[in-house]
C-alpha positions in Angstrom: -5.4 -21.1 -0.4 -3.2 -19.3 2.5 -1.2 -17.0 2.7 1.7 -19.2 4.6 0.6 -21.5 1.0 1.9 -18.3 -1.0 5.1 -17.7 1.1 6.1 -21.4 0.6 5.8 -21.3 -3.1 7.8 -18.3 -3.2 10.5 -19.0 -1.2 10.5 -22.7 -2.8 11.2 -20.5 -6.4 13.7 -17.8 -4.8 17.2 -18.2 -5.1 17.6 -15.6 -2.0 19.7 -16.1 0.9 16.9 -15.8 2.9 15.4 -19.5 1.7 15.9 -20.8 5.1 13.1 -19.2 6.4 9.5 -21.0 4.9 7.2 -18.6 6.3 6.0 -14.8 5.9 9.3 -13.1 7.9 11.5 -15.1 5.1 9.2 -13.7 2.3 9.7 -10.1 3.8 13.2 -10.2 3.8 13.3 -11.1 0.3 10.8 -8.1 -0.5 13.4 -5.5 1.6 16.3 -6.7 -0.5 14.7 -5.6 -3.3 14.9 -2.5 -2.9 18.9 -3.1 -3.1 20.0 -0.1 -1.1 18.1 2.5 -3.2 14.8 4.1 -3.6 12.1 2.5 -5.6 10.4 5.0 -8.2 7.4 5.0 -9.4 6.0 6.8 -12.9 3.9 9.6 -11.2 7.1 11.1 -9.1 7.1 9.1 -5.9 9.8 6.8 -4.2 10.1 4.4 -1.1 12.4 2.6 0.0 13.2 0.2 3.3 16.0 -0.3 5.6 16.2 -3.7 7.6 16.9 -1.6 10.7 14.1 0.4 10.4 11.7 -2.9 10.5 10.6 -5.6 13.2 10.0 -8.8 12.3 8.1 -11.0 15.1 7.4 -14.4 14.1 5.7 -14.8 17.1 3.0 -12.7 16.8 2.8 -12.5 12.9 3.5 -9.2 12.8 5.8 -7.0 10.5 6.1 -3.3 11.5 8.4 -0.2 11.1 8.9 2.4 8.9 9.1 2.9 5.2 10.6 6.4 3.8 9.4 8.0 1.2 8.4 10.8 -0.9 8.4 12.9 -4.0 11.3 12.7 -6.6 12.0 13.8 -10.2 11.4 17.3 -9.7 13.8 19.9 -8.3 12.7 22.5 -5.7 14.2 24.4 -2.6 14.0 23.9 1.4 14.1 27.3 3.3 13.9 28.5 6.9 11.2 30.3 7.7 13.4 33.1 8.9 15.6 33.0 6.5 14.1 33.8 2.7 17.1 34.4 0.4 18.3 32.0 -2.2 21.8 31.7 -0.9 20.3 30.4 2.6 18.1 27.7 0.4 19.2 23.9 0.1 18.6 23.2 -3.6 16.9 19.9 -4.5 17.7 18.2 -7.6 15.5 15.7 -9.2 17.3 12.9 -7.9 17.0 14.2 -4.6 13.7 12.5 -2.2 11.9 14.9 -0.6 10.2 12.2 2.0 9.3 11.8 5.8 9.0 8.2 7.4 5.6 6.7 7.7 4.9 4.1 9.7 3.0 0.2 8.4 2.1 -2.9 9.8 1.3 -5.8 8.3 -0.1 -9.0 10.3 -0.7 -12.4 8.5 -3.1 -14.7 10.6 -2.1 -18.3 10.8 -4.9 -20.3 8.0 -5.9 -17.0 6.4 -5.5 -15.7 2.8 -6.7 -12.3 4.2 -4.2 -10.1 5.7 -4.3 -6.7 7.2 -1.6 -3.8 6.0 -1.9 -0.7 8.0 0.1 2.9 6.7 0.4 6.3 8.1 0.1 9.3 5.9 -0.5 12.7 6.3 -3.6 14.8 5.4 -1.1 16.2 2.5 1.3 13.8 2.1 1.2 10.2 1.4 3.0 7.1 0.2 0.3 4.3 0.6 -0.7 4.2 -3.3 3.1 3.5 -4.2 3.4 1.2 -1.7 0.8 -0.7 -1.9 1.6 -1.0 -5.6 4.8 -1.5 -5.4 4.2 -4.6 -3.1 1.9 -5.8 -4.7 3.8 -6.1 -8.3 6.0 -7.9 -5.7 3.6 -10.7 -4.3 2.8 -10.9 -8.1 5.9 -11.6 -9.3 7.2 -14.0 -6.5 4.8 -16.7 -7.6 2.4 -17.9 -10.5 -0.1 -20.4 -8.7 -1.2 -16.8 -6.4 -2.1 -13.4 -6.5 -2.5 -10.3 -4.3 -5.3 -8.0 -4.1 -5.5 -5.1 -1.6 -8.7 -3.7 -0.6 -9.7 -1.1 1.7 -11.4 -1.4 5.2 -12.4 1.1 7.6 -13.9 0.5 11.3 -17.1 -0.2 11.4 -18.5 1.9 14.4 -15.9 4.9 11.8 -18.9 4.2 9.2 -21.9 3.8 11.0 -20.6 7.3 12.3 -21.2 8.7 8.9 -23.9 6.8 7.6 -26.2 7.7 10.8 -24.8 11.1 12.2 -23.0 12.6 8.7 -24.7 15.1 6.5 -25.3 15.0 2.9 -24.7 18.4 0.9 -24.1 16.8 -2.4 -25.0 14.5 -5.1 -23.2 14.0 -8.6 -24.3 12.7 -11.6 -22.3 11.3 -13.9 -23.3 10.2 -17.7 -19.7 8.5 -19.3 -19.6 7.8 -23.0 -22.7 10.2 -23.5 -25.1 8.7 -26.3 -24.1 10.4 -29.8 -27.5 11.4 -30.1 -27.9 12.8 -27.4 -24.2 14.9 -27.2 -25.1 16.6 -30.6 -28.2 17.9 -29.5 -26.5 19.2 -26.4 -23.6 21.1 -28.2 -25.2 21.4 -31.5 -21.8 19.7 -33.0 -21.7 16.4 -34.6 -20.8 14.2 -32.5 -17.8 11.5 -32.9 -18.6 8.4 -30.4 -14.1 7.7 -29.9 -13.9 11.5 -28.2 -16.2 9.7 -25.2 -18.2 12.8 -23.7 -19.2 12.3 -20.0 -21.3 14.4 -18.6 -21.8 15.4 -14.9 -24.8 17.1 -13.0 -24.0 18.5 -9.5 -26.8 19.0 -7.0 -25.6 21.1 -3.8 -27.4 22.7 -0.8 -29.3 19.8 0.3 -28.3 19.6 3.9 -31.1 22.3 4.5 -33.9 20.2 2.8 -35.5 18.2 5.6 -35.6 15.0 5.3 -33.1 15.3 2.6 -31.3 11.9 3.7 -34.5 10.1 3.3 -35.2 11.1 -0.2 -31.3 10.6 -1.1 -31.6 7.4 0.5 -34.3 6.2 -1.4 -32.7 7.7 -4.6 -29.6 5.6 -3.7 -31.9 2.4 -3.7 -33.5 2.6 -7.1 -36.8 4.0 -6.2 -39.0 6.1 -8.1 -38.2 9.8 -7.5 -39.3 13.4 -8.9 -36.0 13.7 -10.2 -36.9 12.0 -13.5 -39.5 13.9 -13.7 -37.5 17.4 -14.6 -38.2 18.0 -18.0 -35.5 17.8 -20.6 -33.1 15.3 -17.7 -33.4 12.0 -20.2 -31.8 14.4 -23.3 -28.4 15.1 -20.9 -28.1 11.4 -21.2 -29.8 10.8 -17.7 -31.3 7.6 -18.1 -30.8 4.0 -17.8 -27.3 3.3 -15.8 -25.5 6.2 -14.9 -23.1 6.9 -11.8 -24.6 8.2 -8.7 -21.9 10.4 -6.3 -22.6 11.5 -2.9 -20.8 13.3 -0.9 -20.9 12.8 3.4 -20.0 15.1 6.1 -19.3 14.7 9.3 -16.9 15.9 12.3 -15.3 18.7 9.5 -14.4 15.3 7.7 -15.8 14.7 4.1 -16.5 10.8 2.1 -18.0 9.8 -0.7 -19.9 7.3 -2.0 -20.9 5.8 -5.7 -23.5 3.9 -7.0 -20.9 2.1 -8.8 -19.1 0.6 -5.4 -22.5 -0.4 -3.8 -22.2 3.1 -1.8 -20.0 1.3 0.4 -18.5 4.1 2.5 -14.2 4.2 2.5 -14.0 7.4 4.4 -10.1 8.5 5.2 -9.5 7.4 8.9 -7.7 10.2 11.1 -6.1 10.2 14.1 -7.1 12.2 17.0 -4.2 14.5 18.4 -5.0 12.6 21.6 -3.9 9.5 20.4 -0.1 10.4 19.7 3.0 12.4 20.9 5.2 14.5 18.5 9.0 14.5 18.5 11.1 18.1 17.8 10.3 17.8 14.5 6.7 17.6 14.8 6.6 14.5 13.4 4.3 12.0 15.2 6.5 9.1 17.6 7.3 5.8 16.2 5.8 4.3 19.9 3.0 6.2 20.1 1.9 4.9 16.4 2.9 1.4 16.8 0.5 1.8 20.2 -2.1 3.2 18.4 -2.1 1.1 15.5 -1.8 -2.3 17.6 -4.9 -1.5 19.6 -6.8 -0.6 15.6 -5.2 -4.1 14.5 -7.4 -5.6 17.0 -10.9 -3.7 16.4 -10.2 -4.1 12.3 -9.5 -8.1 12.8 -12.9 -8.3 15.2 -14.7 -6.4 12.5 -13.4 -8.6 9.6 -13.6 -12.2 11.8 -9.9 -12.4 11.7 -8.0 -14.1 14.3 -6.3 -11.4 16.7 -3.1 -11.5 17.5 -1.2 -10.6 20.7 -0.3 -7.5 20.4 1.6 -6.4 23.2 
């Protein structure tokens, strides 16, 4: 099943204005008229919201790209110069205010495909792409009952053979969930109630200064017999049998982890160089220099994935 599939059936159930368009720019403008004017909140303190003018819609090349605004909300606060620190110089916020920034997205839906790509900015300490990508999915959901949506992520490839061959490994976690009752009451000398659901993690650092360190924590990684079950009194913390495996990556100052639980498949964050942009006068980075940017990524992510590439220029 397609995507275009999906769009159809939605539109086909919509009693939008929009129903004269059959295709994925139709099925947009539906989703921004949603948001009716105001900001859409989510339970953790977060908002979005998106303005028709803020978003191009190319049917040409598949490709839907602009900015979404958002932020945290519910919570009051200040805003102050830097200059400038008493109260009466301070812009109160209230918790219906937003205190967001634009971020920039793209999303490209390939002709014959049920895969799509979404792209979103963030910032290393603010972001909206959880909400978003929440909130438009309970969206896709909604519009249709034959379909559903699932977003995963994907990184460039040449980003994680970057860390798997030049990155560092410093840490691995253990971690035992619903600890065997057993087991927790000899650890605590309590008795032990199964409903509380003890887990119990064991934290191994320093290991970039073992040689070989990635070879042995490679092998661990792959199920093969290693000293570490060997430490006396490891199966009594509940170390036996399935348990999660964490470990944690370095490399270029930039830290990902990996779990046994995901088939260590690495999701590092994916940054972009200084280089790669320009900054207005608020030090925000340019709406042109990200769509640039992220048009040329479109292009290696959809190569990596076997997706047909669009024209991007």
């Amino acid at each position: 099943m397609h995507f275009d599939d999906f769009f159809r059936d939605s539109i086909n159930r919509s009693n939008s204005d929009n129903n004269q368009f059959s295709d994925f720019i139709g099925f947009f403008k539906n989703y921004i008229s949603s948001f009716d004017g105001k900001f859409a909140v989510n339970g953790i303190g977060k908002a979005i919201h998106l303005q028709t003018e803020k978003i191009n819609l190319n049917s040409a090349n598949r490709i839907i790209s602009g900015i979404i605004e958002g932020g945290t909300t519910n919570m009051g606060g200040f805003i102050k110069e830097q200059g400038k620190t008493r109260d009466e110089d301070s812009f109160i916020l209230t918790p219906n205010h937003v205190e967001g920034q634009p971020f920039y997205f793209l999303l490209y839906f390939p002709q014959k495909s049920n895969i799509a790509v979404l792209l979103i900015q963030s910032f290393s300490s603010k972001s909206i792409t959880d909400v978003f990508k929440s909130h438009l999915t309970q969206f896709f959901n909604k519009a249709t009952s034959n379909h559903s949506l699932s977003i995963n992520t994907i990184i460039p490839k040449q980003i994680v053979k970057s860390f798997k061959e030049k990155g560092t490994i410093n840490t691995i976690t253990l971690r035992k969930q619903n600890l065997d009752s057993d087991k927790a009451s000899r650890v605590f000398g309590i008795e032990y109630k199964s409903e509380t659901g003890i887990t119990m993690e064991l934290k191994i650092s320093g290991l970039r200064s073992i040689a070989n360190a990635k070879e042995v924590i490679t092998n661990f990684m792959d199920g093969d017999n290693t000293m570490f079950y060997d430490i006396p009194g490891i199966a009594e913390l509940g170390f036996e049998g399935k348990f999660e495996k964490l470990i944690e990556y370095e490399h270029n100052g930039k830290i990902s982890s990996i779990r046994s639980s995901q088939n260590f498949d690495f999701h590092p964050s994916f940054y972009v160089d200084e280089a790669d942009i320009t900054r207005d006068i608020q030090r925000l980075p340019t709406h042109s220099s990200l769509d640039k940017y992220c048009r040329s990524l479109l292009l290696t992510l959809c190569q990596d994935i076997s997706l047909t590439t669009p024209n991007v220029s």
